[in-house]
ROSEDREN-269674 format. One record per residue (C-alpha): z, y, x; residue in one letter. Coordinates in nm, 2 decimals. Each point is the difference from the previous one (the first is absolute). Layout:
BEGIN
((Z, Y, X), 'A'),
...
This chain:
BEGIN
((-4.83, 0.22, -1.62), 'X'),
((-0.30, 0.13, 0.18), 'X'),
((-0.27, -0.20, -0.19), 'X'),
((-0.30, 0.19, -0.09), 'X'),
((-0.28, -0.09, -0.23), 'X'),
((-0.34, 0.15, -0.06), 'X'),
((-0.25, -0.12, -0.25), 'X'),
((-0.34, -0.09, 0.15), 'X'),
((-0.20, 0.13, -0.31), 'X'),
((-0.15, 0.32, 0.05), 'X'),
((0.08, 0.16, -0.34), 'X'),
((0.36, -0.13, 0.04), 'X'),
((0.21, 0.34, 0.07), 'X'),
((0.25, -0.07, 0.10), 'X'),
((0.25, -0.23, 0.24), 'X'),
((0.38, -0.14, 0.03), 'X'),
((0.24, 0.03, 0.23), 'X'),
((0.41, -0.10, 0.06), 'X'),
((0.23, 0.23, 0.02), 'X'),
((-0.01, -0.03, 0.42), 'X'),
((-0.33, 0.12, 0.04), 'X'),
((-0.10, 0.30, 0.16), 'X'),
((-0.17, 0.22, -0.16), 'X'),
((-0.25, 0.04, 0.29), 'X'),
((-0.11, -0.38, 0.01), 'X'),
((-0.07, 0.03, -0.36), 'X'),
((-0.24, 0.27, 0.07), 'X'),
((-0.14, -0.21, 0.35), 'X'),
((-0.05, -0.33, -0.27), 'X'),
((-0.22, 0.19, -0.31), 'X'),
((-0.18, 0.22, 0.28), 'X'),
((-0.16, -0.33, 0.14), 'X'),
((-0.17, -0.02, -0.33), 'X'),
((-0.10, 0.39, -0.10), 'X'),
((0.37, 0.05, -0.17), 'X'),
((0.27, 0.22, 0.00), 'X'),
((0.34, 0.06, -0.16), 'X'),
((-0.05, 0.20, -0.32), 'X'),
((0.36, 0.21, 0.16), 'X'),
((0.21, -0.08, 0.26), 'X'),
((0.27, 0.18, 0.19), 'X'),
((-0.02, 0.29, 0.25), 'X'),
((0.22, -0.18, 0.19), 'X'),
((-0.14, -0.34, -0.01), 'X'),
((-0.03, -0.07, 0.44), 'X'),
((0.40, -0.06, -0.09), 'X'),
((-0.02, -0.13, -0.35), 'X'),
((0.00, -0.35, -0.20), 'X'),
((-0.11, -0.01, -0.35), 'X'),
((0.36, -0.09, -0.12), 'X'),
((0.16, 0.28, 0.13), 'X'),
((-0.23, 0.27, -0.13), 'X'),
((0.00, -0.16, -0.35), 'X'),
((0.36, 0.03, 0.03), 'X'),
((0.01, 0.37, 0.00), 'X'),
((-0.37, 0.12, -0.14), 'X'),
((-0.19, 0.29, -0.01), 'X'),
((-0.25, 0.18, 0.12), 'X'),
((-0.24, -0.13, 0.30), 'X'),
((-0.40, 0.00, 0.12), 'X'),
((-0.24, 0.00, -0.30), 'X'),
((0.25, 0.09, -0.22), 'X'),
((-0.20, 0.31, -0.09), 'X'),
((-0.23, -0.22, -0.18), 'X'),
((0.23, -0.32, -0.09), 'X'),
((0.34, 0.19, -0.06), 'X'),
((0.33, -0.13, 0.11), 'X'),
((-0.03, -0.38, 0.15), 'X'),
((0.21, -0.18, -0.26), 'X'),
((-0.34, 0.12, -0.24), 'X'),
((-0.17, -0.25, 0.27), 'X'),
((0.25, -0.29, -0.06), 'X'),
((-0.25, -0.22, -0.21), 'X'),
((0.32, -0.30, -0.01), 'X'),
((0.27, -0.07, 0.20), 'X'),
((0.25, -0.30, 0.06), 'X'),
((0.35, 0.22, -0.03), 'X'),
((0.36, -0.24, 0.08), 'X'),
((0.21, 0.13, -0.28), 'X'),
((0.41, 0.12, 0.03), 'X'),
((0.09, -0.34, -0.10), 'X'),
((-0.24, -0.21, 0.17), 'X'),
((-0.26, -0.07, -0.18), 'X'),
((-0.37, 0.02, 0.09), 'X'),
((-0.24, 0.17, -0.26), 'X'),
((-0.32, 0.13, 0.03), 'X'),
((-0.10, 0.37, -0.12), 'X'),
((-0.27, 0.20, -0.07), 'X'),
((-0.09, 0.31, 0.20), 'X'),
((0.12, 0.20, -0.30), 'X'),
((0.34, -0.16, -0.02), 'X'),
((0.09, 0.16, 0.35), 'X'),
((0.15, 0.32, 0.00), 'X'),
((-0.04, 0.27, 0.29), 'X'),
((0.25, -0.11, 0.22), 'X'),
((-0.12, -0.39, -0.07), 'X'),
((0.27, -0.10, -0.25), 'X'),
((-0.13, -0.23, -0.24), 'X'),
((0.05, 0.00, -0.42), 'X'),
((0.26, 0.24, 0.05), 'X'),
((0.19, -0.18, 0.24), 'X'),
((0.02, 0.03, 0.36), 'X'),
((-0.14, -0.32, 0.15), 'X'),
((-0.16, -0.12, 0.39), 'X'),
((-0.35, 0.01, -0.02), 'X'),
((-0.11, -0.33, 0.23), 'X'),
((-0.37, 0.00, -0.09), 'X'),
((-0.24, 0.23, -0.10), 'X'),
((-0.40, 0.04, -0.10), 'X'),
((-0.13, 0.36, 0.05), 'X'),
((-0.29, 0.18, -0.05), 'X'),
((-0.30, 0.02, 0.25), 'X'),
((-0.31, 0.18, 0.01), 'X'),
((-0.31, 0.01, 0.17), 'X'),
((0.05, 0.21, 0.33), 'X'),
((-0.31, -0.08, 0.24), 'X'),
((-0.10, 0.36, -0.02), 'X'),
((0.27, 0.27, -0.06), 'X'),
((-0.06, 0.35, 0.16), 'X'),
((0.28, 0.20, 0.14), 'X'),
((0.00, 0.38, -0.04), 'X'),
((0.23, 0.33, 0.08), 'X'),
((0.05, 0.32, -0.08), 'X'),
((0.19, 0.29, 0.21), 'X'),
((0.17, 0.21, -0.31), 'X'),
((0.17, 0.32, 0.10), 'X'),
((0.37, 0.06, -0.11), 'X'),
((0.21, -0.17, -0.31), 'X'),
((-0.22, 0.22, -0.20), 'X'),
((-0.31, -0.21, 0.14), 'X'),
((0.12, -0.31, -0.03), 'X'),
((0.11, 0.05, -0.37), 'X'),
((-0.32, 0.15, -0.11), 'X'),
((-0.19, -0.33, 0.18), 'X'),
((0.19, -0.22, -0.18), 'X'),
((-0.02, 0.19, -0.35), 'X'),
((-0.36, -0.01, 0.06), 'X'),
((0.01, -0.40, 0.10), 'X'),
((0.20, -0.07, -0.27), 'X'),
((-0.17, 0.22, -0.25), 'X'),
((-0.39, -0.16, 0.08), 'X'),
((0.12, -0.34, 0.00), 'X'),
((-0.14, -0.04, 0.35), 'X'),
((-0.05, -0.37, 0.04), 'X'),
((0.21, -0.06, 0.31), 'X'),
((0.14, -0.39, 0.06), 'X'),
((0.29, 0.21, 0.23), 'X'),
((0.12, 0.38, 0.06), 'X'),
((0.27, 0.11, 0.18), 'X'),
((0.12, 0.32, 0.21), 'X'),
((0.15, 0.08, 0.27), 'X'),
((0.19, 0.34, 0.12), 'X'),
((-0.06, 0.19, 0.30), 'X'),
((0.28, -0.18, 0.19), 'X'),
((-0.11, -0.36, -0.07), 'X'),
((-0.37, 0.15, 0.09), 'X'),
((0.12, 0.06, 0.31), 'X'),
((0.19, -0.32, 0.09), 'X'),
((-0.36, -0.13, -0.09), 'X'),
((-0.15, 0.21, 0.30), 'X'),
((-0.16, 0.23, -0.29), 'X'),
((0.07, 0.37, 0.03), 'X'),
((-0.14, 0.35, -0.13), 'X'),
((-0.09, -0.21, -0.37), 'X'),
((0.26, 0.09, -0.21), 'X'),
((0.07, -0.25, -0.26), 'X'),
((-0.16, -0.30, 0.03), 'X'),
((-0.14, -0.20, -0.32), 'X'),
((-0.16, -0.30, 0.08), 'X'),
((-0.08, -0.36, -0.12), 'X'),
((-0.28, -0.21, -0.13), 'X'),
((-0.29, -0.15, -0.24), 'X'),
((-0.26, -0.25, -0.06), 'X'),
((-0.34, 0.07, 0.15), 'X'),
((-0.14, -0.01, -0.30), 'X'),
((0.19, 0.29, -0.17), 'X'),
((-0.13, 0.25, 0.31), 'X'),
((-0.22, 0.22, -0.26), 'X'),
((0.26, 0.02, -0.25), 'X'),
((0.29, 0.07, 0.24), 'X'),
((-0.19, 0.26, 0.23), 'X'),
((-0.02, 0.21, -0.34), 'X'),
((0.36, -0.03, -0.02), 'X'),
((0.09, 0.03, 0.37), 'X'),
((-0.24, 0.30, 0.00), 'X'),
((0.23, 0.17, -0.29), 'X'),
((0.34, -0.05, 0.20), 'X'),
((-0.15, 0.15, 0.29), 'X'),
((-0.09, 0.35, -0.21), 'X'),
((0.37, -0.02, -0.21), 'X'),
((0.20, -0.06, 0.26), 'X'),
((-0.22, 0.23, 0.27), 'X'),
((0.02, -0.31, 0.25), 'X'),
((-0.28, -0.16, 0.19), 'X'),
((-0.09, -0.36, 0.02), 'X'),
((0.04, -0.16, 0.31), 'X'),
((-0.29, -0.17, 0.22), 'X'),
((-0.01, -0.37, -0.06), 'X'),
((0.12, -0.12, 0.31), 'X'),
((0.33, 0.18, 0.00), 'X'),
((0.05, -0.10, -0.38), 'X'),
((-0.03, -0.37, 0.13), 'X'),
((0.25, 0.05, 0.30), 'X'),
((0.23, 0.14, -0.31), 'X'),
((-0.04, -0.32, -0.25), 'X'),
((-0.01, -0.26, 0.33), 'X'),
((0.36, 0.20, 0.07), 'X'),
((0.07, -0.03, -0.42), 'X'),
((0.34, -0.22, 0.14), 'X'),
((0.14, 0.31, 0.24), 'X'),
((0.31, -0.04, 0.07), 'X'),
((0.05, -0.34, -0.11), 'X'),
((-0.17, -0.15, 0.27), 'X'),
((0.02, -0.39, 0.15), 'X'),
((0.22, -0.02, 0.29), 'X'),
((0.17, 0.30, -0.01), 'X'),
((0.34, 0.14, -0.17), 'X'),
((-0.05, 0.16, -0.33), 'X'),
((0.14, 0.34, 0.02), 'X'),
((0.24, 0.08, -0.29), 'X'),
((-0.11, 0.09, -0.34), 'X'),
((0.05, 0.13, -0.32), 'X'),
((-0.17, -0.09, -0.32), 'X'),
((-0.07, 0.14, -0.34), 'X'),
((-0.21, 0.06, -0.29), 'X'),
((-0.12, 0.38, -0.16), 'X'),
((-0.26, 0.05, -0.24), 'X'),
((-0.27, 0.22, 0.12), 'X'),
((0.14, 0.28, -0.22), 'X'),
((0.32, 0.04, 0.22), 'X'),
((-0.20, -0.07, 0.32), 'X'),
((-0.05, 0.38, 0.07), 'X'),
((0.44, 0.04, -0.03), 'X'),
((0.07, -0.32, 0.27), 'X'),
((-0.28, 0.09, 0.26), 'X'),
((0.10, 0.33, 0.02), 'X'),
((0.36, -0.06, 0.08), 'X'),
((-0.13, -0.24, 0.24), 'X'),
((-0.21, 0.28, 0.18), 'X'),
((0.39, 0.20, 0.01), 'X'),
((0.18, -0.26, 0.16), 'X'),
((-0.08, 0.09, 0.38), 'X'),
((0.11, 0.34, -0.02), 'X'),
((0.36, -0.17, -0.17), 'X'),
((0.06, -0.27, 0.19), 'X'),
((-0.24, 0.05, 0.31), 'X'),
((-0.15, -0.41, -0.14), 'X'),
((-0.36, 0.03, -0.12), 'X'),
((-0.10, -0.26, -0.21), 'X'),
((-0.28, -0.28, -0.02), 'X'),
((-0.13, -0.08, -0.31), 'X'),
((-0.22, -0.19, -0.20), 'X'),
((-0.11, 0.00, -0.39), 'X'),
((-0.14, -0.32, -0.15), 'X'),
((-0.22, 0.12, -0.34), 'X'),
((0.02, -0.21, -0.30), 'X'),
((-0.25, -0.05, -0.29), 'X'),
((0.27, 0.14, -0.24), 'X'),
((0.10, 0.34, 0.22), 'X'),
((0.29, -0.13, 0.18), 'X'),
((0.06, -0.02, 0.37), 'X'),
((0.21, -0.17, 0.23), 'X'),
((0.10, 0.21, 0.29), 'X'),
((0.08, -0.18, 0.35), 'X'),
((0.19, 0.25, 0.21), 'X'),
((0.14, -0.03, 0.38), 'X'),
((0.15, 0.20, 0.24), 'X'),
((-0.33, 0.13, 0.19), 'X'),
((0.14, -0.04, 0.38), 'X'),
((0.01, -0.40, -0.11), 'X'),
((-0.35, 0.00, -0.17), 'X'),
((-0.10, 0.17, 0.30), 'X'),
((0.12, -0.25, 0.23), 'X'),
((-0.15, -0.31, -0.19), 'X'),
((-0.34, -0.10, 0.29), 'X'),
């Protein structure tokens, strides 16, 4: 249940995979030929592509792809009673049921891209207020991103990144640079941030997996979805809960292409501990 299959035609986007393979030797097979997963998850060191389908959402590149059952182009799903069909992309729901009813997904053919040339960046936003204001901006420009994300000043520093505030980061095609500095540049001023030198805002996306991280225990976590609208209300109770319970909080925000995120939250003295 590990098979994996990826077309040899250049203008083919796109490969197929069991439900036993991880997500990370996906990525290993289409980066031999200039490809990459349209959206895969945050947590794919740890992941197979049948266990993610299973529960959906939110992962990297879903700022330009959406959620990753939009990236399902067919799938082989075992139905309730045994049967065996095969379903279109648009027949699987967010948490990978099929045709309305809840069904294995065994095989699946996803969405690649080309991804020989993606360039990371970051930006150190100041405060919820910051933060807010850089995504309104992102959002509002249509900044052509493949992936954004964030990260609060707790998970910045379990990264080794300190004094930066909020972190928003992620990444985009080479060949979108002149339209996305515009953008970028426009985040910066609304949000009163500064954008990060290069080499740190690789060291960020090369550390995109933090804490999920091969080899080691996965400290525990919470997950859930808010639109960017009630963003503002959540972070800032998160900011509170130190001074209640003495626990800060380690968080991070995965952007989607409609305004949702999914938050990833951990107790900071684990994230903290992960090498």
């Amino acid at each position: 249940m590990r098979r994996i299959r990826v077309p040899e035609a250049p203008a083919e986007m796109w490969v197929e995979a069991e439900a036993g393979a991880p997500w990370l030797a996906l990525e290993e097979a289409l980066d031999r030929r200039g490809r990459g997963l349209a959206v895969y998850p945050t947590s794919a060191p740890r992941a197979t592509v049948g266990g993610w389908l299973a529960t959906g959402g939110l992962g990297v590149g879903s700022f330009e792809y959406g959620r990753m059952h939009e990236n399902v182009l067919k799938a082989r799903v075992v139905l309730p009673g045994g049967e065996l069909r095969e379903v279109d992309g648009g027949e699987l729901g967010p948490s990978g049921g099929a045709v309305g009813r809840s069904g294995i997904v065994v095989e699946a053919r996803l969405r690649a891209r080309r991804a020989d040339a993606d360039v990371p960046f970051a930006i150190g936003l100041p405060g919820v207020g910051g933060l807010l204001a850089g995504i309104e901006a992102l959002l509002e420009a249509g900044v052509p991103l493949w992936h954004a994300a964030f990260l609060n000043p707790a998970m910045a520093r379990a990264r080794g990144v300190e004094g930066e505030g909020y972190l928003l980061f992620g990444a985009y095609p080479e060949g979108r640079s002149a339209e996305v500095a515009g953008g970028l540049g426009r985040v910066v001023r609304r949000g009163k941030g500064r954008l990060l030198p290069l080499a740190r805002a690789r060291r960020l996306w090369g550390e995109r997996f933090f804490p999920v991280m091969p080899g080691h225990e996965i400290p525990g976590s919470a997950r859930w979805f808010v639109s960017v609208g009630k963003l503002s209300e959540v972070l800032a109770s998160v900011e509170r809960l130190p001074e209640l319970l003495s626990v800060g909080v380690a968080m991070q925000g995965t952007i989607g292409n409609s305004g949702e995120v999914l938050l990833l939250s951990f107790d900071a003295r684990e994230a903290g501990r992960v090498p």
